[in-house]
Backbone as CSV, one residue per row, in Angstrom:
resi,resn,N_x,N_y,N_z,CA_x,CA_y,CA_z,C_x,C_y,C_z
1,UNK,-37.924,-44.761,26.707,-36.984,-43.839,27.257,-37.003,-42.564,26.432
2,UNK,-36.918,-41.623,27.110,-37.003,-39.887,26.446,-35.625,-39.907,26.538
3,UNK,-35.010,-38.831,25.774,-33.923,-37.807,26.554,-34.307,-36.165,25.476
4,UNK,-33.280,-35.293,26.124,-33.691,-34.242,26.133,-32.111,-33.948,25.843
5,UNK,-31.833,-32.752,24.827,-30.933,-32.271,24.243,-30.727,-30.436,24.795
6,UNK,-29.600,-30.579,25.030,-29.423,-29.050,25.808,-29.502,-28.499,24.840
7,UNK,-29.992,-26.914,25.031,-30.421,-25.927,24.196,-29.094,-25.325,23.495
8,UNK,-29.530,-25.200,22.494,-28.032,-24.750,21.274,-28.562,-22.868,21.123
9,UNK,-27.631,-22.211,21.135,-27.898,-20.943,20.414,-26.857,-20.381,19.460
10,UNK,-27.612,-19.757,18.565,-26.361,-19.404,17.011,-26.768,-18.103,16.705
11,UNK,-25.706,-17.715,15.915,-26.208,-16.632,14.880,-26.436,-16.775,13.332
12,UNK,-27.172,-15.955,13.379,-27.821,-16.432,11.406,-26.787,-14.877,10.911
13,UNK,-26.068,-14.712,10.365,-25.567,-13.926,9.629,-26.410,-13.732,8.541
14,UNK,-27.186,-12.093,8.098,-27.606,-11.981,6.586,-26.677,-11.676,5.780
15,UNK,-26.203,-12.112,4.291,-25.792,-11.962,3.379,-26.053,-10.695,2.880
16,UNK,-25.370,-9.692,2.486,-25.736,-8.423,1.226,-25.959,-8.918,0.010
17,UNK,-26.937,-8.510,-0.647,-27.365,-8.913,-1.273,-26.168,-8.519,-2.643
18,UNK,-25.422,-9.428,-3.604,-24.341,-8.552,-4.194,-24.894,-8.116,-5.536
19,UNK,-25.919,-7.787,-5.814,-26.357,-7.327,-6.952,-26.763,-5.950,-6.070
20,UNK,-27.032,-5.801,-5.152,-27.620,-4.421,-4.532,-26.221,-3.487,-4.235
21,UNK,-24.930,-4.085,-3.707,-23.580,-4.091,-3.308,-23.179,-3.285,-4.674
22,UNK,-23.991,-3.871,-5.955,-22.935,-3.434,-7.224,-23.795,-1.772,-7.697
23,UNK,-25.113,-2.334,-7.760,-26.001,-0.898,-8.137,-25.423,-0.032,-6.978
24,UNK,-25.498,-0.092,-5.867,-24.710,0.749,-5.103,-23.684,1.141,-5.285
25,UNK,-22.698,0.871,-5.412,-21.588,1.020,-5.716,-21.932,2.229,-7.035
26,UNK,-22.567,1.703,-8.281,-22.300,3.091,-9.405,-22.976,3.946,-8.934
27,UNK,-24.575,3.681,-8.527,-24.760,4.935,-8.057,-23.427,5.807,-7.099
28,UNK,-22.967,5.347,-6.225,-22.275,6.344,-5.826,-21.175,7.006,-6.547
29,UNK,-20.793,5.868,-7.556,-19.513,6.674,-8.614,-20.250,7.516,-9.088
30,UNK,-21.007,7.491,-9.514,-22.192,8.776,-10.531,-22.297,10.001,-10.174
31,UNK,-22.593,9.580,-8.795,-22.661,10.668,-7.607,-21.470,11.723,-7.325
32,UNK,-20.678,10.703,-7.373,-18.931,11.509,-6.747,-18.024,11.751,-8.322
33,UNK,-18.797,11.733,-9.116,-17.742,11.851,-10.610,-18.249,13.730,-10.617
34,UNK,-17.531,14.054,-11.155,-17.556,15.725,-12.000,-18.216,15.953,-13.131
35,UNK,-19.109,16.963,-13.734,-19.642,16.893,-15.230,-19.496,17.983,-15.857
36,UNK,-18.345,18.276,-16.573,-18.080,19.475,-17.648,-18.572,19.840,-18.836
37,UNK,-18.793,20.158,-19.608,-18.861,19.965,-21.120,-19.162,21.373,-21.488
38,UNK,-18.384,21.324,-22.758,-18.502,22.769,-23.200,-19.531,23.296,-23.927
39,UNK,-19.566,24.088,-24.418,-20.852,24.991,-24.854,-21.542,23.915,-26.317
40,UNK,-20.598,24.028,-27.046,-20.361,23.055,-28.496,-21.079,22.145,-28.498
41,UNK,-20.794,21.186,-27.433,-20.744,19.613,-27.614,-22.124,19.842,-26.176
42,UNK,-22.386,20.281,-25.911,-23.373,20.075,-24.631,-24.598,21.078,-23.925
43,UNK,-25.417,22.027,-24.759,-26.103,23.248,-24.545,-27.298,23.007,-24.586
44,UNK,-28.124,21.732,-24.978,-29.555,21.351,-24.485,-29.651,20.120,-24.279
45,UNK,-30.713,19.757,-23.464,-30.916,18.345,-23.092,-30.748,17.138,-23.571
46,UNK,-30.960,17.323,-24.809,-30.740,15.736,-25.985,-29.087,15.726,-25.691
47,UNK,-28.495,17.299,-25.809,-26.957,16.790,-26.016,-26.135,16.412,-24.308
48,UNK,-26.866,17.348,-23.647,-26.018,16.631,-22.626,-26.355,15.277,-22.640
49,UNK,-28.158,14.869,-21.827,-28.065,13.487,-22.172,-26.682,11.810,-22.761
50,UNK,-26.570,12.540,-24.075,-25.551,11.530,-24.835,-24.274,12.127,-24.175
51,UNK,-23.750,13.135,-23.816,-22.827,13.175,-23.284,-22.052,12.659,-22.029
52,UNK,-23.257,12.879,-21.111,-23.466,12.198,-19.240,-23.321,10.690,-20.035
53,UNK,-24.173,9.859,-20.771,-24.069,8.721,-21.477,-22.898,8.291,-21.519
54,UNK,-21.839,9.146,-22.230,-20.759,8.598,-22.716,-19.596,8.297,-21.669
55,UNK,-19.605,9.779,-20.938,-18.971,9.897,-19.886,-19.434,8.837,-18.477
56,UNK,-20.290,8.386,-17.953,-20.855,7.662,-17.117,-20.447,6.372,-17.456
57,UNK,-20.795,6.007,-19.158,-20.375,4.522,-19.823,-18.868,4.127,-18.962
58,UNK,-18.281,5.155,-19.041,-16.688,4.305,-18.898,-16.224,4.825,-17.349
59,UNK,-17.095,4.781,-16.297,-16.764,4.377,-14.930,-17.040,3.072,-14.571
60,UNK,-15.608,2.729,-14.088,-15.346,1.158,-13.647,-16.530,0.452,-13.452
61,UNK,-17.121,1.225,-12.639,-18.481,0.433,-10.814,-19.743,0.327,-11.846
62,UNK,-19.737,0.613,-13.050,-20.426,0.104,-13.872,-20.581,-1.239,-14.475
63,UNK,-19.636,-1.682,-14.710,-19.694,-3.117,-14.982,-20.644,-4.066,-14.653
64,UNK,-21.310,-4.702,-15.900,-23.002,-5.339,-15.794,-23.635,-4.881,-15.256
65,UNK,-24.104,-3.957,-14.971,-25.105,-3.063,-14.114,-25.716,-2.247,-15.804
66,UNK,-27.133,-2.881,-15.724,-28.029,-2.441,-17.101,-28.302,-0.697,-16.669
67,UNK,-28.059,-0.109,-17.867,-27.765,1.338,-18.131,-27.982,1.502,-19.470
68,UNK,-28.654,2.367,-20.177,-28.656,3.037,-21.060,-28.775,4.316,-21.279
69,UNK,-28.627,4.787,-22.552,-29.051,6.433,-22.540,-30.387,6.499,-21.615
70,UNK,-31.831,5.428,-22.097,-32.768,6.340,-21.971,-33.242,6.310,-20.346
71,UNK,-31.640,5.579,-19.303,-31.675,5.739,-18.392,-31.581,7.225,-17.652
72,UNK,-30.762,7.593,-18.007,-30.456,8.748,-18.064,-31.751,10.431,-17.982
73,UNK,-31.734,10.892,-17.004,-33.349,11.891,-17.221,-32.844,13.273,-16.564
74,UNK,-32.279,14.372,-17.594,-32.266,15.548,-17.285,-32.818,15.893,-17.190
75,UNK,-32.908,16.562,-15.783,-34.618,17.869,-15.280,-34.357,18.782,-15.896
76,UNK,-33.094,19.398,-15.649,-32.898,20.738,-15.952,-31.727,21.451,-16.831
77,UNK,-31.819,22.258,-17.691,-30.490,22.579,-18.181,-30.670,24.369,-18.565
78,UNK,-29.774,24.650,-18.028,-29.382,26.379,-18.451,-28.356,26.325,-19.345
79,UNK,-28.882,26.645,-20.385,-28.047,27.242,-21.604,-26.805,27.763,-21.562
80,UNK,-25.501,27.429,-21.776,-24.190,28.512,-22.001,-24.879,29.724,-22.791
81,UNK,-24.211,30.877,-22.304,-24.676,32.090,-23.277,-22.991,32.807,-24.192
82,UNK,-22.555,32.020,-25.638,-21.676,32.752,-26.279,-21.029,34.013,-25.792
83,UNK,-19.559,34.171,-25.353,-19.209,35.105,-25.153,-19.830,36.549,-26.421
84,UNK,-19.213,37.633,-25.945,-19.734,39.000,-27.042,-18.885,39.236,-27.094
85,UNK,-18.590,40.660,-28.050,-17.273,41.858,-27.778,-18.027,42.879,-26.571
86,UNK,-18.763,42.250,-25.787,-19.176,43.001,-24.760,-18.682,42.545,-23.208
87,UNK,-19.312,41.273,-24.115,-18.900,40.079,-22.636,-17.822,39.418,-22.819
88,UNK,-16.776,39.068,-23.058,-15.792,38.029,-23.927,-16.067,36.720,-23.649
89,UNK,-15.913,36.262,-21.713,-16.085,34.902,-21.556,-18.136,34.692,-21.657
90,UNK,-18.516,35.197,-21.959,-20.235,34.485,-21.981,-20.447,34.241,-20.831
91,UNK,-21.221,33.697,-20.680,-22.356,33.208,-19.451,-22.408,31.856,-19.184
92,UNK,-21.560,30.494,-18.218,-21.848,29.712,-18.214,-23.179,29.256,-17.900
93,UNK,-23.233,27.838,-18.186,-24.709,27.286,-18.231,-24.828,26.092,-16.827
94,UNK,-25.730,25.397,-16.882,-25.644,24.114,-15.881,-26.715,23.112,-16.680
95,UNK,-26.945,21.949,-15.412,-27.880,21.077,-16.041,-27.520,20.104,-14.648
96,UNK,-28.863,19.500,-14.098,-28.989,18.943,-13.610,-29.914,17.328,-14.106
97,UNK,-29.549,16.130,-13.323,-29.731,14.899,-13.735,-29.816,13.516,-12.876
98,UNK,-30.538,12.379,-13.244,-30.591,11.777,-12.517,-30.598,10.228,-13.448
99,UNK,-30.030,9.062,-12.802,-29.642,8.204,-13.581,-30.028,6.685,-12.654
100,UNK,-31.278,5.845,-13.733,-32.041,4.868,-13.001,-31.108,3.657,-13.141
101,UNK,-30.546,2.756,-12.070,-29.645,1.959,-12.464,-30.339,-0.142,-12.205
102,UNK,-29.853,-0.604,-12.820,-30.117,-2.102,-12.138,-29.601,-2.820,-12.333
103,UNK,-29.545,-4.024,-12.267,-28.549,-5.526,-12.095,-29.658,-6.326,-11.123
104,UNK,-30.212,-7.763,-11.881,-30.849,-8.457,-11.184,-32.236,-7.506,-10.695
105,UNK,-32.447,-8.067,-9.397,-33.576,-7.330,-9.093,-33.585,-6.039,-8.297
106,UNK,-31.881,-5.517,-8.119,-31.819,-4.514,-7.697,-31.499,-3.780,-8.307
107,UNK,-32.195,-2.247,-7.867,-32.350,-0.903,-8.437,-32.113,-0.123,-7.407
108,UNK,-31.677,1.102,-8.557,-32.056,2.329,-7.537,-31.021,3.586,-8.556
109,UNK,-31.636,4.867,-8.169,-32.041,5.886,-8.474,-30.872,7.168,-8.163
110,UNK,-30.213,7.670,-8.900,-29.086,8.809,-8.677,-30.054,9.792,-7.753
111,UNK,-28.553,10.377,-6.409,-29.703,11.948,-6.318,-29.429,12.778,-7.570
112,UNK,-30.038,13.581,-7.543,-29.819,14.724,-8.153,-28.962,15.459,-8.175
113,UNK,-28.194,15.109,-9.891,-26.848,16.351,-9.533,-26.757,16.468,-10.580
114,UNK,-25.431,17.472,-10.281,-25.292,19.036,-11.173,-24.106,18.644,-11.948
115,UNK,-24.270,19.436,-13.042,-23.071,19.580,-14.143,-22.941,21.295,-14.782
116,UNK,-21.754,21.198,-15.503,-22.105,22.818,-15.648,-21.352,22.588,-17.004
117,UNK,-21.862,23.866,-18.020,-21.696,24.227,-19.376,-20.561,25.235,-19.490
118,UNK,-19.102,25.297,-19.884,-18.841,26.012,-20.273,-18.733,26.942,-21.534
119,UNK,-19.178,28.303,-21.417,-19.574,28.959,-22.097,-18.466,29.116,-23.299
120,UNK,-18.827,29.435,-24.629,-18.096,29.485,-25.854,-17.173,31.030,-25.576
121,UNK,-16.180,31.406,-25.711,-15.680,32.819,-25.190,-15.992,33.290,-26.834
122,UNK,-15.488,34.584,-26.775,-15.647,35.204,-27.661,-14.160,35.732,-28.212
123,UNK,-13.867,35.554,-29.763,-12.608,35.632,-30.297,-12.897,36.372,-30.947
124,UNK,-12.633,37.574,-31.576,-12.562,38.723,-32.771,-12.573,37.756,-33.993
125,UNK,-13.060,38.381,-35.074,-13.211,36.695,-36.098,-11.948,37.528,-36.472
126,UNK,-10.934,38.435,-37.003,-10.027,38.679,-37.380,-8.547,38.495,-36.832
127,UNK,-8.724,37.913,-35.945,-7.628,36.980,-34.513,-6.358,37.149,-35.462
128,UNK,-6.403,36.258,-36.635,-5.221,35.588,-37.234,-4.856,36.660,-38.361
129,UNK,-5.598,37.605,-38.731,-4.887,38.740,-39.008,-4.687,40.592,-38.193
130,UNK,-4.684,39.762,-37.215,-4.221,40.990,-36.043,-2.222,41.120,-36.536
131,UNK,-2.182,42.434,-36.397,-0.570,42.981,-36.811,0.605,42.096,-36.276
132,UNK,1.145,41.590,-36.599,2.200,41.314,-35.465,3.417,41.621,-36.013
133,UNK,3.559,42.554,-37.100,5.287,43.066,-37.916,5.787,43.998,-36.338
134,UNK,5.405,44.301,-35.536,6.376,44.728,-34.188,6.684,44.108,-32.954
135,UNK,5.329,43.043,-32.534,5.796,42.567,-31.645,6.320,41.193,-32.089
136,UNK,7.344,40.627,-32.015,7.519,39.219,-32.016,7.549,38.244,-30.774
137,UNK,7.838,36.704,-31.275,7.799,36.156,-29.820,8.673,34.815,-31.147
138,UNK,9.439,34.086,-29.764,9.991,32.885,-30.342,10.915,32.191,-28.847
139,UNK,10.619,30.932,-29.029,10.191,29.956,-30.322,8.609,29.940,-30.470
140,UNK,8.547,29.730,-31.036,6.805,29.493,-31.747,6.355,28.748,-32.728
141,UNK,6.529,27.528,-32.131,6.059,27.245,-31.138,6.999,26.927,-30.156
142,UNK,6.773,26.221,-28.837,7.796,26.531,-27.479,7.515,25.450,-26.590
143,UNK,7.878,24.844,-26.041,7.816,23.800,-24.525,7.391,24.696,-23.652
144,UNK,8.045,25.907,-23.289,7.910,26.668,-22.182,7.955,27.987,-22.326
145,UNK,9.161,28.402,-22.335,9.321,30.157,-22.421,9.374,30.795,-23.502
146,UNK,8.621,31.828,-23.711,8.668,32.403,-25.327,9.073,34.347,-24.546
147,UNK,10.049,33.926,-25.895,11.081,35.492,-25.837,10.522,36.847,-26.609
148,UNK,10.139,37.682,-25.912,9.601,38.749,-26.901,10.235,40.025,-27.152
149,UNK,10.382,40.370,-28.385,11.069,41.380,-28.482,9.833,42.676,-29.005
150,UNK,10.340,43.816,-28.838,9.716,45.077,-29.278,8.558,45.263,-28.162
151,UNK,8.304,44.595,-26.980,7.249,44.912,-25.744,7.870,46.288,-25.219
152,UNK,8.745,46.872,-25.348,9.486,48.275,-24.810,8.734,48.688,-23.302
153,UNK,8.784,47.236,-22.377,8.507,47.076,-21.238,7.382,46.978,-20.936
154,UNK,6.263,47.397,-21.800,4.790,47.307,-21.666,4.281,45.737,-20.932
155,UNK,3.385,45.887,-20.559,2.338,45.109,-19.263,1.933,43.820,-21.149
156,UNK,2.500,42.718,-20.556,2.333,41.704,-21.038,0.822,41.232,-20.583
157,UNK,-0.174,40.493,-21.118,-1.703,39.651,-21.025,-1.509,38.576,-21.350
158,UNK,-1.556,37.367,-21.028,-1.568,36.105,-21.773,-3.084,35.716,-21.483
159,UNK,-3.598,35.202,-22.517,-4.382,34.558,-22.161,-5.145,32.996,-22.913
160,UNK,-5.384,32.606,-22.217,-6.255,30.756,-22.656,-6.887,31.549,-24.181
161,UNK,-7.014,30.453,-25.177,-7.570,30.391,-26.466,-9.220,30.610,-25.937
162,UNK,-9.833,30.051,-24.755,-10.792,30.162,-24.346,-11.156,31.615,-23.816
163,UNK,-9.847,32.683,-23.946,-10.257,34.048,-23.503,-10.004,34.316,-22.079
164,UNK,-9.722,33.373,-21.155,-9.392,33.573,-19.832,-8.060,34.067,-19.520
165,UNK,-7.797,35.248,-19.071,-6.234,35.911,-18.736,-5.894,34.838,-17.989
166,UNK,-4.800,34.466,-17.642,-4.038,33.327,-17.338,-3.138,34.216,-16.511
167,UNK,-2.425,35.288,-16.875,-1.452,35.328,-16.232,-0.901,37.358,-16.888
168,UNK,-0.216,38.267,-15.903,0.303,39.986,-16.659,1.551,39.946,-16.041
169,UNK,2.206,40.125,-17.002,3.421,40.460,-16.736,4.063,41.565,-17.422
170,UNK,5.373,42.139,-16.960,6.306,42.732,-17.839,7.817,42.288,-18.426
171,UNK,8.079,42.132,-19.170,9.492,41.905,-19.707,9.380,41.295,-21.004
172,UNK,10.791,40.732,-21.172,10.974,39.915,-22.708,10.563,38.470,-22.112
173,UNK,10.156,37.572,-21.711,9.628,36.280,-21.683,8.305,36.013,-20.694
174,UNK,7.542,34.952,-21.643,6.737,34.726,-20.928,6.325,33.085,-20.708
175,UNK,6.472,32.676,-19.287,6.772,31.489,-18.903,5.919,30.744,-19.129
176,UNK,5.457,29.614,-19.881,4.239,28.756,-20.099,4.224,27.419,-19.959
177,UNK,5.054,27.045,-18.809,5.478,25.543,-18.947,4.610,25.087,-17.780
178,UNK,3.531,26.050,-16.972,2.891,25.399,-16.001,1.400,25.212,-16.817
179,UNK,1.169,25.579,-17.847,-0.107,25.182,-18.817,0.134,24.295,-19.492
180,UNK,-1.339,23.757,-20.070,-1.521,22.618,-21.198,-0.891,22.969,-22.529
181,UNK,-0.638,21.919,-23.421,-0.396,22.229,-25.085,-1.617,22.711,-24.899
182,UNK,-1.228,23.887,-26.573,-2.738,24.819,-26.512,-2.309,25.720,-26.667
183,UNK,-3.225,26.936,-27.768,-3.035,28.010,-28.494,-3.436,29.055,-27.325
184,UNK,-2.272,29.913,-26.961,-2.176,31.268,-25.987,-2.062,32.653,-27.194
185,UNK,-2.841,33.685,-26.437,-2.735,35.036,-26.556,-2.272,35.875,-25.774
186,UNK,-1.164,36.115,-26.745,-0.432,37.482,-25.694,-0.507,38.943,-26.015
187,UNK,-1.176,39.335,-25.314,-1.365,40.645,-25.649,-0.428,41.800,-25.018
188,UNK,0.180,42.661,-25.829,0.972,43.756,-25.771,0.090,45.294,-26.398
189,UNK,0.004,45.848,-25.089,-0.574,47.048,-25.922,-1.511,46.947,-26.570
190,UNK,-1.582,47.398,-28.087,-2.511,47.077,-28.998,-2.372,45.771,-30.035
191,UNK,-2.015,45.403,-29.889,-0.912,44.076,-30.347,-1.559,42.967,-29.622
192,UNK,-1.749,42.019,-30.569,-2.212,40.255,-30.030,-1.598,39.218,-30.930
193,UNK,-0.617,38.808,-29.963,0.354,37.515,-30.874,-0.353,36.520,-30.441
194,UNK,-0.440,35.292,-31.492,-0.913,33.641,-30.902,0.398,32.687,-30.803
195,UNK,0.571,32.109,-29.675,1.735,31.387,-29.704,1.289,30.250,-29.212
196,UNK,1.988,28.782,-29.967,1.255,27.720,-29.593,2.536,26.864,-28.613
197,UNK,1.966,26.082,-27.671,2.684,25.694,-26.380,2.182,24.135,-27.061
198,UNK,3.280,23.136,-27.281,3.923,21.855,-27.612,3.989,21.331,-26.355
């Protein structure tokens, strides 16, 4: 005696592979992260290199996914150029990069992206003995608002320790509670006070 079994049909579901799931995954954090670094700490290839390194080390989607520095392969980098007493803020720089990743037998390869150098500004080396017996400012240091006396209405300058005007005003105060702690210049006239924001 034969018999004969009615025909069955299924689906085979493929699995993702989760070692490919994870290299994926950093590559794309790598991809979608930001890359700053200032002139100092980051102006040719060896230094960005260790820097992208350090910074890359401590995104989450990294986890067991083999990475090292000499993963890491900058094509390209443009130099920050030092502010002058010509130029004050300098010339930012860039640098472009790409970062080989794996886990298991899967790999794969950053696109190509960009980071940028900010440039060193330029400070008078005599900053901290610029006049200040007329203009004053207080408190100084301050949470927020610093009170100035002897401006005799003149066009207030503040600006970032980095040289960037921030903000012109006129009167006796100048409001600083929407910036970081961090050493500001206020310039009056011929006059440059440093006031530090707590």
């Amino acid at each position: 005696a034969t018999a004969t079994t009615a025909s069955k049909t299924g689906v085979i579901t493929a699995t993702a592979d989760v070692d490919q799931i994870a290299v994926d995954a950093a590559k794309t954090a790598i991809e979608a992260a930001s890359y700053t670094y200032t002139q100092a700490a980051a102006n040719i290839a060896a230094d960005v290199k260790t820097a992208l390194f350090a910074q890359i080390d401590t995104l989450s989607a990294l986890t067991d996914i083999a990475f090292t520095v000499d993963s890491i392969t900058v094509s390209s980098v443009t130099a920050a150029v030092a502010g002058t007493a010509a130029s004050p803020a300098g010339t930012a720089g860039s640098f472009s990069f790409t970062v080989g990743l794996g886990k298991g037998t899967a790999t794969a390869t950053t696109a190509s992206t960009t980071g940028a150098i900010t440039a060193t500004a330029y400070l008078p080396a005599n900053i901290e003995a610029v006049a200040t017996d007329k203009l004053q400012a207080y408190p100084n240091p301050t949470a927020d608002v610093v009170y100035l006396e002897n401006t005799n209405g003149a066009e207030v300058k503040v600006y970032n320790y980095a040289g960037a005007l921030l903000q012109t005003t006129r009167g006796s105060q100048v409001d600083l509670s929407n910036y970081p702690a961090g050493v500001y210049l206020l310039k009056v006239g011929g006059q440059t006070l440093k006031v530090v924001k707590k």
